[in-house]
N, C-alpha and C positions, 0 to 999 in steps of 0.2 A: 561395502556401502552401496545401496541401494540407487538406483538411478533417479534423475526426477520427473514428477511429472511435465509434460507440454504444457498444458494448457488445466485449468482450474475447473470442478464443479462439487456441487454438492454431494455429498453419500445420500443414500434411499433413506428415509426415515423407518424405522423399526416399528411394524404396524400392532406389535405389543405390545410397545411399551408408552404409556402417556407425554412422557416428555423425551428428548434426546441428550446423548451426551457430545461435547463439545467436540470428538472426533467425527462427527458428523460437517463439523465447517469446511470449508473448500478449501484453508490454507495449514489443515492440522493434516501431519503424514501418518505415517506407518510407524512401527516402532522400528528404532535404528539398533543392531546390532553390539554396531560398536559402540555407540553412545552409548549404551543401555537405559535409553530412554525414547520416548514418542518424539516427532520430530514439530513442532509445535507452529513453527513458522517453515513449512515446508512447500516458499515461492517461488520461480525460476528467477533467477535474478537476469531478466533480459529487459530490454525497453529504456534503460538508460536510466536517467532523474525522471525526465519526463513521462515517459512509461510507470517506473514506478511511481511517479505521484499518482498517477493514474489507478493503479493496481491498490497502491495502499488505500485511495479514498474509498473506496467499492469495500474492499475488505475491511476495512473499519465502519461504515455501512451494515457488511455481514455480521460482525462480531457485534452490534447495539443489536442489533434484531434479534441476533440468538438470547441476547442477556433479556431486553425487553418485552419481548414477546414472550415471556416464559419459557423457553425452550430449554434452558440448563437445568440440569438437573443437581441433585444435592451435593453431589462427585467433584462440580467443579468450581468449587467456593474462591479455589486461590488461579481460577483462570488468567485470568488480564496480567496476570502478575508473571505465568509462565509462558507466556507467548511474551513481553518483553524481554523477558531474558532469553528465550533462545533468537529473537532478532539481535538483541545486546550480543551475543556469542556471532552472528554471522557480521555482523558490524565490525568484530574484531579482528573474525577470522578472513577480513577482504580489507582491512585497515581503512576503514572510510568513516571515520569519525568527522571528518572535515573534507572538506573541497580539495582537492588537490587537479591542478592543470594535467596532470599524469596517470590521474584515475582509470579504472579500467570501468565497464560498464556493469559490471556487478557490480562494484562499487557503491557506483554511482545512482544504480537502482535498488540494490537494498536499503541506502542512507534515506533516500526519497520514501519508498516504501512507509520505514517506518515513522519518519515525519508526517505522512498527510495520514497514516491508519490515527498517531494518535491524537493528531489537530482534530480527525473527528469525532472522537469521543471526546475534547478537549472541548469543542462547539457544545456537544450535546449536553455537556454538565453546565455549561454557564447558564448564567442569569435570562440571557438576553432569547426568547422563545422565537425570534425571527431566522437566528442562525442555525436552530435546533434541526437534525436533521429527521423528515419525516420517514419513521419506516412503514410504516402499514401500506404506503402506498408503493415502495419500492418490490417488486417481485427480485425471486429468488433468479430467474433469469436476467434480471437486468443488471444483479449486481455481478452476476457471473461474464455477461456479457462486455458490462463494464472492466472488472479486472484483467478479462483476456486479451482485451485491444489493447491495455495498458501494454500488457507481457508483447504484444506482437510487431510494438513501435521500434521503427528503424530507429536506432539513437544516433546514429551520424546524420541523418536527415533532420532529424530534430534538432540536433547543435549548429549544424549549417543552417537552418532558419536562425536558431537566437544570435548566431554571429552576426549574420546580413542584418536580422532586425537591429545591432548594437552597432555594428558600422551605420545602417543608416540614421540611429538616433543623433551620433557622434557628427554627422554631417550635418542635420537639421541644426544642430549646437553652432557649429560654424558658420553656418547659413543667416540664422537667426541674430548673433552675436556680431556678423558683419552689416547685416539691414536693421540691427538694433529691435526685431523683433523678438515677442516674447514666447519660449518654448511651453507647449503645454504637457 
């Protein structure tokens, strides 16, 4: 089994060919041996929840631009469909189908991962054009830039912020409920 990548970027576009194929995206790997297959979602699982929401939303980002912008090619009709399942398999394979107090950070950053990649394709299909995410204006840098910092977040840092932030909500409750003010 192959190592993984650090850190995310795009493949060089193939100055032959008029469109690209979806192995060109920043989070499609190499082909896996023992799988015998492409490795489809192939993220560092680091950064935590936080991190990975971070990562997922950039990458689902990258993955509307590729479909949008015409970039896929005829090859890859059943995409969206095999990049779910092979996050569905690493989901399995790190049991984080749900929150657990005991999680480890893969876990916890794949489950995130694939929640915010598919809220944004989930944004871009509704109705409502406010939420719609713009790509033309996003360069390919920034969504790389964006997924990296995602991948590079302390996650104990990040959880000791939302705990203080929950302790201190917890207190403002007390506070509030004892001067009979109202918490916002």
């Amino acid at each position: 089994m192959s190592t993984k990548r650090a850190l995310l970027a795009y493949r060089e576009k193939n100055p032959s060919e008029s469109k690209t194929s979806v192995f060109r995206l920043p989070f499609v790997g190499e082909f896996d041996d023992d799988q015998k297959e492409f490795r489809y979602w192939d993220v560092p699982l680091t950064g935590g929840y936080f991190g990975g929401e971070m990562t997922g939303k950039a990458l689902g980002v990258a993955y509307l631009r590729f479909v949008e912008l015409g970039e896929a090619d005829d090859r890859d009709d059943d995409t969206l469909s095999t990049i779910v399942m092979a996050m569905a398999r690493k989901i399995a394979e790190h049991d984080a189908f749900k929150y657990k107090e005991s999680e480890t950070v893969a876990a916890a950053s794949i489950r995130a991962q694939m929640q915010a990649f598919l809220a944004v394709i989930d944004k871009q299909l509704s109705d409502d054009p406010i939420n719609a995410v713009t790509l033309e204006a996003t360069t390919e840098k920034e969504i790389i830039d964006l997924a990296n910092k995602g991948l590079s977040l302390d996650s104990n840092a990040c959880q000791k912020f939302w705990d203080l932030r929950t302790e201190v909500t917890e207190q403002e409750k007390i506070f509030a409920a004892h001067y009979a003010w109202p918490v916002g």
